[in-house]
C-alpha positions as CSV (number, residue, x, y, z in Angstrom):
1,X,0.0,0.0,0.0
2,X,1.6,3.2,-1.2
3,X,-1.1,5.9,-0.1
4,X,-1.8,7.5,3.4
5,X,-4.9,9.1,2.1
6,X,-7.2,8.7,5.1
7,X,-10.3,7.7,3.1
8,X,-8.2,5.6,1.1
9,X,-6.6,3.6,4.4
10,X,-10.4,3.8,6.0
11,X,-11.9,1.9,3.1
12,X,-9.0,-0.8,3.2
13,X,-9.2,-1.8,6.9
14,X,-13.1,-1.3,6.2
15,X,-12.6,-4.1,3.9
16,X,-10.2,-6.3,5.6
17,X,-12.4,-6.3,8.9
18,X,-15.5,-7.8,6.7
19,X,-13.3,-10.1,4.9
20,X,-11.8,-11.8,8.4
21,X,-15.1,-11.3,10.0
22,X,-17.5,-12.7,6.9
23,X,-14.5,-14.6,4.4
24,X,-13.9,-13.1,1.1
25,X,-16.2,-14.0,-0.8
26,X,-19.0,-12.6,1.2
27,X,-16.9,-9.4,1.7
28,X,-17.1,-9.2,-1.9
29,X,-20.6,-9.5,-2.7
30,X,-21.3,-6.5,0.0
31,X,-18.6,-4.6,-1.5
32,X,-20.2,-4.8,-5.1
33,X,-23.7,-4.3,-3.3
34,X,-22.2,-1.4,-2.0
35,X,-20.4,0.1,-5.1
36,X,-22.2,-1.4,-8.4
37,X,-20.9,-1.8,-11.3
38,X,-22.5,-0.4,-14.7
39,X,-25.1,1.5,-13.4
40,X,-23.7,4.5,-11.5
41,X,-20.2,4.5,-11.4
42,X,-19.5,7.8,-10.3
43,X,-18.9,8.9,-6.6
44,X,-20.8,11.6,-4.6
45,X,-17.0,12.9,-3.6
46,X,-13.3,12.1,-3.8
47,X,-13.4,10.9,-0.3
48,X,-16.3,8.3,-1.4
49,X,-13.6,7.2,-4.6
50,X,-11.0,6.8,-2.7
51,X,-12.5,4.8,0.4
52,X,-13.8,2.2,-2.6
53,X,-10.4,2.5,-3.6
54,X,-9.2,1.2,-0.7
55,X,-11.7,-1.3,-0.6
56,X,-10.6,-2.9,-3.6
57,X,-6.9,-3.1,-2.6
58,X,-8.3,-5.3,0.2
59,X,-9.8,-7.5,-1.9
60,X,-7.0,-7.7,-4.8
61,X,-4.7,-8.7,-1.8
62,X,-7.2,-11.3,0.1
63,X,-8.0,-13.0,-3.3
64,X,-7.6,-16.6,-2.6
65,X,-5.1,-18.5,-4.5
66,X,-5.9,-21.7,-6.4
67,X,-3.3,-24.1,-5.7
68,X,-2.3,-25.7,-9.4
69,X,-2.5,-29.4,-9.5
C-alpha cells in the first residue's frame, strides 16, 4: 500500500475487517452491493472514490489462490 490518504486507508481496513469477519467471498458481494458496477459509477465525492479505492486493494490482496494441481 503506497497511499496515506485517510479515506483511502479507511476503506481498506473497512474491507479487511469484513473479509476476516464474513470470508472473502461474502466481503465481496457486499462490497459490489455497495459500489455497483455499470449503473452509476461515479462517486458523490473524492473521499467516497478513494475509500472504494481502498476497498478494492483489500480484496486484490485477500483474493484466494488456487493451488495448481
Amino acid at each position: 500500500m503506497t497511499t496515506t490518504n485517510k479515506h483511502y486507508l479507511a476503506g481498506f481496513y473497512a474491507v479487511r475487517k469484513d473479509i476476516q469477519g464474513m470470508g472473502f467471498e461474502a466481503a465481496r458481494d457486499k462490497f459490489n452491493m455497495d459500489n455497483p458496477q455499470g449503473y452509476d459509477n461515479s462517486f458523490s465525492s473524492m473521499d467516497a472514490y478513494q475509500y472504494a479505492k481502498g476497498g478494492i486493494e483489500a480484496l486484490v490482496k485477500s483474493i484466494p489462490s488456487k493451488e495448481i494441481v
